[in-house]
ChimeraX commands (.cxc) that place a marker at each C-alpha (Angstrom):
marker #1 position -11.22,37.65,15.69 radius 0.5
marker #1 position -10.51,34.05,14.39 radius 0.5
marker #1 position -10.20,32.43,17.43 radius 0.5
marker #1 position -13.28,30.07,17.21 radius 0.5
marker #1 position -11.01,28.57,14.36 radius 0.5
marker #1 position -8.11,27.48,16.41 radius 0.5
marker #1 position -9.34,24.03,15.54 radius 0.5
marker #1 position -9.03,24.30,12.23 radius 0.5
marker #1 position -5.27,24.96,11.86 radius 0.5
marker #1 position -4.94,21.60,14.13 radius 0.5
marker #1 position -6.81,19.74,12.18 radius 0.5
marker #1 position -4.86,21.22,8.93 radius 0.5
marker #1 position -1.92,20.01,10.89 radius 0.5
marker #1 position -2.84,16.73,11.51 radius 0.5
marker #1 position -4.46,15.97,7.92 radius 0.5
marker #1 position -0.46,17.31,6.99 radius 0.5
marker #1 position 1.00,14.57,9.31 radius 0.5
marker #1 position -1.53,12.09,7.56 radius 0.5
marker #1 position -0.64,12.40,4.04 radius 0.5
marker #1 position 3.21,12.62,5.07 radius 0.5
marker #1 position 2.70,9.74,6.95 radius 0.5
marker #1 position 1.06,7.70,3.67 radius 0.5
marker #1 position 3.76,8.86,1.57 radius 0.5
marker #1 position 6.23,7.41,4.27 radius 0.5
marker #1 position 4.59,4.05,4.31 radius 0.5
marker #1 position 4.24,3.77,0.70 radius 0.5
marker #1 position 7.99,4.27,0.38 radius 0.5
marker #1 position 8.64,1.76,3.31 radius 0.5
marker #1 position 6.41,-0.61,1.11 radius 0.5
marker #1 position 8.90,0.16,-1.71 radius 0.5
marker #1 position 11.93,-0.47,0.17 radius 0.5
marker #1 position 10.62,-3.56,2.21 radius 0.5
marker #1 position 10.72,-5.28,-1.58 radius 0.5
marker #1 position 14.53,-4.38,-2.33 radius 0.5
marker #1 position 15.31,-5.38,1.26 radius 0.5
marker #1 position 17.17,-8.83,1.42 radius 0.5
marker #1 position 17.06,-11.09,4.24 radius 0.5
marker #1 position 18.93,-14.63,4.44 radius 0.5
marker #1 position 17.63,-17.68,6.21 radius 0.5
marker #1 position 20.01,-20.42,6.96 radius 0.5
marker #1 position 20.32,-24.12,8.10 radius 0.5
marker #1 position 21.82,-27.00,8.23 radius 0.5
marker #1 position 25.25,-24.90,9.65 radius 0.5
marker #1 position 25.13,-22.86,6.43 radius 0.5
marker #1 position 24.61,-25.83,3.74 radius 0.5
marker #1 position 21.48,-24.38,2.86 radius 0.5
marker #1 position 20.71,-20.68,2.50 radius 0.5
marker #1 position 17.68,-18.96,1.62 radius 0.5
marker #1 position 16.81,-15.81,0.26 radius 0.5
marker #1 position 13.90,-13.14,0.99 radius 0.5
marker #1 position 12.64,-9.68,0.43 radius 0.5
marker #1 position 11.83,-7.80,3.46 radius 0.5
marker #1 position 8.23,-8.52,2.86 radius 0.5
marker #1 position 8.94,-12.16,2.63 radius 0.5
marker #1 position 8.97,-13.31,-0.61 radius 0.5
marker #1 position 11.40,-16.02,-1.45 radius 0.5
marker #1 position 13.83,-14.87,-3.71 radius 0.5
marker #1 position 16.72,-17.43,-3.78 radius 0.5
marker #1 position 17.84,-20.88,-2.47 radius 0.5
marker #1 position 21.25,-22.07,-2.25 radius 0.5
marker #1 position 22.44,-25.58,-1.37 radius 0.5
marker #1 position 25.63,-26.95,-0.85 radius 0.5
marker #1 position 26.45,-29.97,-3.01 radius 0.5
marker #1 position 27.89,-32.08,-0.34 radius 0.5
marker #1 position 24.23,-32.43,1.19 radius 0.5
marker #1 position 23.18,-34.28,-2.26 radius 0.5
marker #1 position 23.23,-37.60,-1.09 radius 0.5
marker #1 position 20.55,-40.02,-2.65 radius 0.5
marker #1 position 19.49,-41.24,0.86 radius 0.5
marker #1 position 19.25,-37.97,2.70 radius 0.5
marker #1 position 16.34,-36.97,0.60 radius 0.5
marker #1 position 13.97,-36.26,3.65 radius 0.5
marker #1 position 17.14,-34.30,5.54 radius 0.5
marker #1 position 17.71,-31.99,2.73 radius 0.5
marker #1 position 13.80,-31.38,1.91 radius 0.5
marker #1 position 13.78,-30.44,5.92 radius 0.5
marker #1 position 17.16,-27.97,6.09 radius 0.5
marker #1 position 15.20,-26.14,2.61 radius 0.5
marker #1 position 12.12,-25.64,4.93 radius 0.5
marker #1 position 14.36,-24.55,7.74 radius 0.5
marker #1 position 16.24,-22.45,6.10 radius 0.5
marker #1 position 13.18,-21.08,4.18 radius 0.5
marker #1 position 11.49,-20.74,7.88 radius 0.5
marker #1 position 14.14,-18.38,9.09 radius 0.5
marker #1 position 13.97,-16.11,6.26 radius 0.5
marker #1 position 10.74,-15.62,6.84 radius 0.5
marker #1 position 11.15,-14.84,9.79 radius 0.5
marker #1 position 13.80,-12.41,9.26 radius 0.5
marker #1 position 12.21,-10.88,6.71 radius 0.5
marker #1 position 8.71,-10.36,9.70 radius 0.5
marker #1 position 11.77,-8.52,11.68 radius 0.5
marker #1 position 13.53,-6.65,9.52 radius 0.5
marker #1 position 9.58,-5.55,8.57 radius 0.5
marker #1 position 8.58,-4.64,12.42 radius 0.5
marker #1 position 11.84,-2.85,12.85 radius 0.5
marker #1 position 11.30,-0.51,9.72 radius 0.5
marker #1 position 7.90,-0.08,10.64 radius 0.5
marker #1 position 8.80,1.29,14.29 radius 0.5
marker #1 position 11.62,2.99,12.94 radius 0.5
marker #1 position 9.06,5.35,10.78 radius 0.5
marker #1 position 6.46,5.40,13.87 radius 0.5
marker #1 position 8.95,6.55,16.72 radius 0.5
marker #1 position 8.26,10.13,16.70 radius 0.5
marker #1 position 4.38,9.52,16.40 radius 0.5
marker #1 position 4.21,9.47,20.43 radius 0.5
marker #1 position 1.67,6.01,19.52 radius 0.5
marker #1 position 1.58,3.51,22.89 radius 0.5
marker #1 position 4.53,0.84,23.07 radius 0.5
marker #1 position 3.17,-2.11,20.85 radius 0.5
marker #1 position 0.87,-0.69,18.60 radius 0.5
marker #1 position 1.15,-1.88,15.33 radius 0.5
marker #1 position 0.37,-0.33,12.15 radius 0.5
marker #1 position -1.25,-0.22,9.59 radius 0.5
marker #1 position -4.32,-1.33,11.62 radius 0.5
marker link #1:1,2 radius 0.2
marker link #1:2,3 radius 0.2
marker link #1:3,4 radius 0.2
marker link #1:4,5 radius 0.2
marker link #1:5,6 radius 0.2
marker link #1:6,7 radius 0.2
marker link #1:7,8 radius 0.2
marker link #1:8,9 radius 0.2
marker link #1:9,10 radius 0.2
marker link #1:10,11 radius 0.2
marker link #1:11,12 radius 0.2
marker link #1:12,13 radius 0.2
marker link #1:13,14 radius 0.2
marker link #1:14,15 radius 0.2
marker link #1:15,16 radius 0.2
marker link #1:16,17 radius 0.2
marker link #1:17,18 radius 0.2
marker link #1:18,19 radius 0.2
marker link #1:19,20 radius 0.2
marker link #1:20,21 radius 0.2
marker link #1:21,22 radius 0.2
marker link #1:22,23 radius 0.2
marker link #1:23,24 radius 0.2
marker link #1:24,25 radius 0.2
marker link #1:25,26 radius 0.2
marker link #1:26,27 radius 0.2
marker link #1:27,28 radius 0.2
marker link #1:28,29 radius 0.2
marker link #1:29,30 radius 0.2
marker link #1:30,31 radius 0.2
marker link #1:31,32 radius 0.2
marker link #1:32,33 radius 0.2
marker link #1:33,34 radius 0.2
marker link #1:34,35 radius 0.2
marker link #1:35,36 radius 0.2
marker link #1:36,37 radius 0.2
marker link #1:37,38 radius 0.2
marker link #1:38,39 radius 0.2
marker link #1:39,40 radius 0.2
marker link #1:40,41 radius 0.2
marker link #1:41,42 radius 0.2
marker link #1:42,43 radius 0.2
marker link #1:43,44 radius 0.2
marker link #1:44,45 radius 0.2
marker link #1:45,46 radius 0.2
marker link #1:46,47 radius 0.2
marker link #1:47,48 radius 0.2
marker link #1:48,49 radius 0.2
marker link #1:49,50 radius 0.2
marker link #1:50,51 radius 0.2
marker link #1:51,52 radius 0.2
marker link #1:52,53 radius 0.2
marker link #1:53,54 radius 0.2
marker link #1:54,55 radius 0.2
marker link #1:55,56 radius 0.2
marker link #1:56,57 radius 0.2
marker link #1:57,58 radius 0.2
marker link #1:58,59 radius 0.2
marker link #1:59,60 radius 0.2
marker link #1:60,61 radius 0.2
marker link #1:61,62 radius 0.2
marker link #1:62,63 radius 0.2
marker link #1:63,64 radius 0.2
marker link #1:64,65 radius 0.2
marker link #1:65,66 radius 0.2
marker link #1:66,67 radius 0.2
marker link #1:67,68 radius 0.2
marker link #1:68,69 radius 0.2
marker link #1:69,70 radius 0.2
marker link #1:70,71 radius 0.2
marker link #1:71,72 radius 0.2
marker link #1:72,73 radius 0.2
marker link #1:73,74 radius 0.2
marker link #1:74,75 radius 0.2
marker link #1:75,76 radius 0.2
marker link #1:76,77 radius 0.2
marker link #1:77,78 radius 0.2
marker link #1:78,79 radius 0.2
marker link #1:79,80 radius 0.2
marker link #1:80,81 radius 0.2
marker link #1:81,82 radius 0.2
marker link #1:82,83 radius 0.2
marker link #1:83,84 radius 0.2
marker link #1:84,85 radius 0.2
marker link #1:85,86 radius 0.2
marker link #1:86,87 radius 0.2
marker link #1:87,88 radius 0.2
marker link #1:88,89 radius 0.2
marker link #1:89,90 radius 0.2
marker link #1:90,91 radius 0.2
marker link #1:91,92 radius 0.2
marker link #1:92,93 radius 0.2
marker link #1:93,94 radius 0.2
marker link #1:94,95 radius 0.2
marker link #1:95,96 radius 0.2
marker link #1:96,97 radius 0.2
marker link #1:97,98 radius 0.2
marker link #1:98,99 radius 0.2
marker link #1:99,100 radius 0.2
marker link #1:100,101 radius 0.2
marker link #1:101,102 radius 0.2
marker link #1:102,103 radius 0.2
marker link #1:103,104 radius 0.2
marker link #1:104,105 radius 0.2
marker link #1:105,106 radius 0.2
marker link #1:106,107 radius 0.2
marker link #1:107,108 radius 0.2
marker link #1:108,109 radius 0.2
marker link #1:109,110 radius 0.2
marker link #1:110,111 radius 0.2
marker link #1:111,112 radius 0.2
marker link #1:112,113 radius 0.2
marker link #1:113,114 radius 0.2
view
């Protein structure tokens, strides 16, 4: 008797999937934030420190490196090292984010949010 509304129940299952899926990114959001990733160069004498989402939350610098004519050297390890946080913080992101889509069946590569 219902069976013009098969439809219906899909699409009640996919709007499900939806909001579970916002409430899944929102918390991935959350947990980006208290995510810590550490940049380094300069063999470790300078270390910086990022959320997940790539905000710089520390910077650590060996003393040795203080050395009134290295000025230029040390301002390029800090860049460095703040470089690779970054980009182990755009990582760390992508991996979360593909962790949480894996069972969606989307096409290899596609990103999301849009």
């Amino acid at each position: 008797m219902l069976k013009g509304l098969g439809g219906l129940g899909d699409m009640a299952k996919m709007m499900k999937q939806a909001q579970e899926m916002q409430g899944k990114m929102a918390q991935m959001q959350e947990d980006l934030e208290n995510m810590m990733v550490e940049g380094v160069s300069g063999a470790g004498l300078v270390k910086a420190t990022a959320t997940a989402k790539g905000e710089l939350k520390g910077l650590d610098i060996d003393p040795s490196i203080f050395n009134g004519d290295d000025k230029e050297v040390v301002e390029d390890l800090i860049l460095a090292a703040i470089k690779d946080a970054q980009s182990k913080a755009t990582e760390r992101a992508q991996e979360e984010m593909s962790k949480m889509t894996e069972g969606l069946g989307l096409p290899p590569g596609m990103n999301l949010p849009f």
